[in-house]
Residue, then its C-alpha position, 0 to 999 in steps of 0.5 A: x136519375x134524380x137524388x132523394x130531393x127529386x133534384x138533378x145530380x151534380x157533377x164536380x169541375x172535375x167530371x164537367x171538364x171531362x166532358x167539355x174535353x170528351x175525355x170519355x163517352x159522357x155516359x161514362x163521365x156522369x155515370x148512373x146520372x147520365x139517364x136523367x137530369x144532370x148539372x154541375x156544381x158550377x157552371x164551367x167556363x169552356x176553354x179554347x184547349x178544351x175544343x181543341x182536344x174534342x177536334x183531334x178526337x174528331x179526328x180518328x171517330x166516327x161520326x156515329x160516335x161523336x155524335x152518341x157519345x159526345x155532341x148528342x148528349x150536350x145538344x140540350x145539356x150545355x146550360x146545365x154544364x157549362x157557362x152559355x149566358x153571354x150576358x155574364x160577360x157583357x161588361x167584362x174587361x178584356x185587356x183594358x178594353x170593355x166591350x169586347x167578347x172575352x176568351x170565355x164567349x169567344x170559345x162558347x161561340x166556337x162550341x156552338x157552332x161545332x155543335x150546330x155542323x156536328x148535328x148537320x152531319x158536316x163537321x167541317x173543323x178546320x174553320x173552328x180550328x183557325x178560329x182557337x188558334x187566334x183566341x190562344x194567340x190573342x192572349x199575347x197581342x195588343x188588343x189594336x193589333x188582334x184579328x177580329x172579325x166584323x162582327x166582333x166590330x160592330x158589337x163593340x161599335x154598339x156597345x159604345x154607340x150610347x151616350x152614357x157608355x161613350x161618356x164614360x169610356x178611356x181614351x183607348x177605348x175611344x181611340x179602338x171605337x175609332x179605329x173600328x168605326x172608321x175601319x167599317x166605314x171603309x166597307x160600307x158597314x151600315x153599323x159603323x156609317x150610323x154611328x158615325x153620322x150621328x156622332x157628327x150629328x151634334x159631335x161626341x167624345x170620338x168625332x167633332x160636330x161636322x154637320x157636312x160630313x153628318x150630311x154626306x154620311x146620311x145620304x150615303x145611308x139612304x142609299x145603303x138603307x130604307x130606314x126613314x130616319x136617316x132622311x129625318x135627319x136630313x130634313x133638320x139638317x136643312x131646316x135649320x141651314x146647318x149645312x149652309x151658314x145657317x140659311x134654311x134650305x126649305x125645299x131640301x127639308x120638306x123634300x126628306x121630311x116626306x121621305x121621313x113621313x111617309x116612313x112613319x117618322x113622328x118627327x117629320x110628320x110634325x116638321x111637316x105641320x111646322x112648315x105648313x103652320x108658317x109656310x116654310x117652303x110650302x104655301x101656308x095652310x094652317x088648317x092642314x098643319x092642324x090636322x096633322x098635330x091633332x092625328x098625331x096627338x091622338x095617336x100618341x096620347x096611349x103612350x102617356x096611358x102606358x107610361x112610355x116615356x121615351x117618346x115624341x108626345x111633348x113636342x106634339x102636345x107643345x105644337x097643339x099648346x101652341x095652336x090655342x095658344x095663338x089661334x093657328x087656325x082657330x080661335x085662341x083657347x088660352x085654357x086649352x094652351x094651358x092644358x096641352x102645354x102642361x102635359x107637354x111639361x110632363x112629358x118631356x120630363x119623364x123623358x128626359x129621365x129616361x133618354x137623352x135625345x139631341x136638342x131636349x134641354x131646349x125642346x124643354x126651354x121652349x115648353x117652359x116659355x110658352x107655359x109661363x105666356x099662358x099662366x092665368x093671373x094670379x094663379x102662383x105656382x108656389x102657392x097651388x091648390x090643394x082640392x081642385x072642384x071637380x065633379x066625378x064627371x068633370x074629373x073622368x072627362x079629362x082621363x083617355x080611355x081605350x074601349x074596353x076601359x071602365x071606372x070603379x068607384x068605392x064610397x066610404x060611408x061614415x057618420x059625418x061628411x065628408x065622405x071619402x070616394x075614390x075612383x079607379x080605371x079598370x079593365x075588362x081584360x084584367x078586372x082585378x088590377x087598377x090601371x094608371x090614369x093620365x090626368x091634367x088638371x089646368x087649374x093647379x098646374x098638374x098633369x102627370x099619372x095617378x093609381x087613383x081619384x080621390x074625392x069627398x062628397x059632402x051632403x051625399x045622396x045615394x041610390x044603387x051601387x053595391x054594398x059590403x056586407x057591413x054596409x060601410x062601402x058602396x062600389x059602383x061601377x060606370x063608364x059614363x055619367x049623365x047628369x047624377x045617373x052612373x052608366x054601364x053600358x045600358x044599365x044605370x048602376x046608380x044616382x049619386x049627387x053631392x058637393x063634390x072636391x078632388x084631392x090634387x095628386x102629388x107628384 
């Protein structure tokens, strides 16, 4: 049954609470409504009495009945009636505490899971019977003192395990965190073992920088765990000596690296390079260390065409700037430096917006040197230009490209030049939208994403292309340029020649 408007029917507090506490069949409750679409008013918050009373009714019904009349019609109702989106409560603060399950989530947890053995046919209640009862003797206690279970730990251990809620949290907060954390340890909780060896990795607001006990907490991982960053990290704790006054213990560090690298850890595959590149406890090879960053490289420019950020894209742009910058294994390129260490600039900035990771203030330090070693002489970074002399072809050489990728041009005719052109990448998958470009430009100093290419074209010449009804715009579209000749695929769409200048993005 819906109202006039075709809408569900609302039920008050009143009715809702009745039915949280099966005070009555719910088709009784709700009425007429209960054939059709129901919701309350507001979302009721169930509470610990309101289960208790379902479980004692439990007790002198029959299964058939509690199911017909109570659990059966809930089963897909529960969103519409009661609170059942826990991320209401996600910052909550429960006694001084945040980070903790509220009263609210913790009865919500119970009603799920006497719903859950209700349709299994094994309502076993006295599991969630216990469970009340230490949510009702909970409102009394002190929060370090309250029986939480391990699960309720470890959410509150990964509620503090970022960098920007630790900063913010109290000392109580802090010292519960600890407790917690060491508590799990104690267990072998793989939880509580990350975030306490990385806490030491470096030190925070709970744990003191302890490379030593970063290193034994991190092998005892390896033993509990097969991700590869936990022998990613141990291969810089070595690299570095951190464990050893300072000394690198290469042969340590090359031995988890490949542990790392054979995981997939982009960080170890170009901790590898590095150590190939200087012959750091391996015999020097540099045209392997090569290899290695230019996989890498391709491998990852897609993310800075996706704007992630969040990546390891500036420090392998880093490495390949400073390939060509020293003729590691190559001639030196003092051009190519500069455009590879440009994007790494880029880079690393647009993540450190977006994610702190431990060392990224001097990864960012070590690219500004090395761009400022390859500066062209007299180009003043204050003083950059405006137009760079870019010709389309020149232009969307610089920008990668997936497969199914194309350009779109659209030329502005006017009376007089210069003519305005832009150009936009585009997609056979979604035609209709222009997709972001990732573009360096070595001769202002610039690299970062752009929607679009902006030209003037002096002394135009034009052949092909699609005119608009009025005759004001030509549209071409291409994915490659041979000489005046625009492409797609087989077909030439166009010749355009002119004196050609692309606008410098901003930003």
């Amino acid at each position: 049954m819906k109202d006039d408007n075709g809408a569900p029917v609302l039920l008050t507090e009143a009715k809702v609470k009745k039915i949280a506490r099966w005070e009555d069949s719910f088709r009784k409750i709700a009425g007429k409504a209960a054939d059709g679409p129901v919701a309350a008013k507001k979302l009721y918050e169930l509470q610990p009495e309101d289960l208790f009373a379902v479980l004692d009714k439990m007790q002198v019904t029959p299964e058939e009945a509690v199911q017909e009349e109570w659990a059966g019609p809930l089963m897909d109702r529960a969103p519409q009636l009661f609170q059942t989106d826990r991320s209401v409560w996600a910052d909550a603060e429960v006694a001084g505490y945040h980070g903790l399950p509220c009263e609210a989530a913790q009865t919500l947890t119970c009603f799920e899971k006497l719903l859950a053995a209700i349709a299994v046919g094994e309502p076993d209640t006295e599991p969630i019977r216990r469970d009340l009862k230490t949510i009702i003797a909970q409102r009394e206690e002190a929060v370090p003192l309250r029986r939480y279970d391990d699960t309720v730990k470890e959410e509150y251990i990964r509620y503090y395990d970022r960098p920007e809620i630790l900063e913010k949290a109290s000392e109580a907060e802090i010292l519960l965190y600890v407790l917690y954390v060491d508590e799990l340890c104690a267990r072998k909780n793989v939880t509580a073992l990350q975030a306490k060896a990385y806490a030491c990795y470096g030190g925070n607001r709970a744990y003191a920088c302890s490379w030593t006990r970063a290193r034994d907490l991190l092998m005892e991982l390896m033993q509990l765990d097969d991700a590869p960053g936990y022998a990613n990290s141990l291969g810089y704790i070595y690299y570095y000596g951190r464990t050893n006054n300072g000394r690198p213990e290469y042969a340590r560090a090359f031995y988890y690296f490949s542990i790392g690298a054979a995981g997939g850890m982009i960080e170890s595959r170009y901790k590898i390079a590095d150590m190939f590149r200087g012959g750091y406890g391996v015999p020097k090879n540099e045209r392997i260390a090569n290899r290695l960053i230019n996989e890498l490289y391709a491998e990852n420019l897609p993310l800075m065409m996706d704007q992630v950020w969040d990546c390891k894209f500036a420090d392998i742009a880093l490495r390949l700037g400073l390939i060509h910058r020293d003729g590691t294994g190559t001639e030196k390129m003092p051009l190519a430096a500069l455009f590879f260490l440009l994007q790494a600039r880029f880079a690393i900035r647009k993540r450190r917006e977006t994610a702190q990771y431990y060392g990224d203030e001097e990864v960012e330090k070590n690219i500004e040197r090395a761009l400022q070693s390859v500066l062209p002489p007299g180009l003043d970074e204050k003083h950059l230009p405006a137009q760079a002399p870019r010709t389309p072809k020149e232009a969307v050489s610089l920008i990668p490209l997936r497969q199914e990728d194309y350009f779109e041009m659209k030329i502005r005719l006017k009376e007089k030049d210069p003519q305005s052109v832009i150009v936009c990448r585009k997609s056979e998958r979604d035609p209709k939208h222009s997709l972001p470009m990732f573009l360096t430009l070595p001769e202002a100093l610039w690299c970062g994403v752009t929607d679009k290419l902006q030209f003037t074209a002096a002394d135009l010449k034009l052949q092909g292309g699609e005119r608009s009804a009025g005759g004001t715009t030509v549209t071409v579209r291409f994915d490659r340029i041979e000489e005046d000749g625009f492409y797609y695929g087989a077909s030439l769409r166009a010749k355009i020649s002119a004196e050609w200048s692309l606008k410098v993005p901003k930003g």
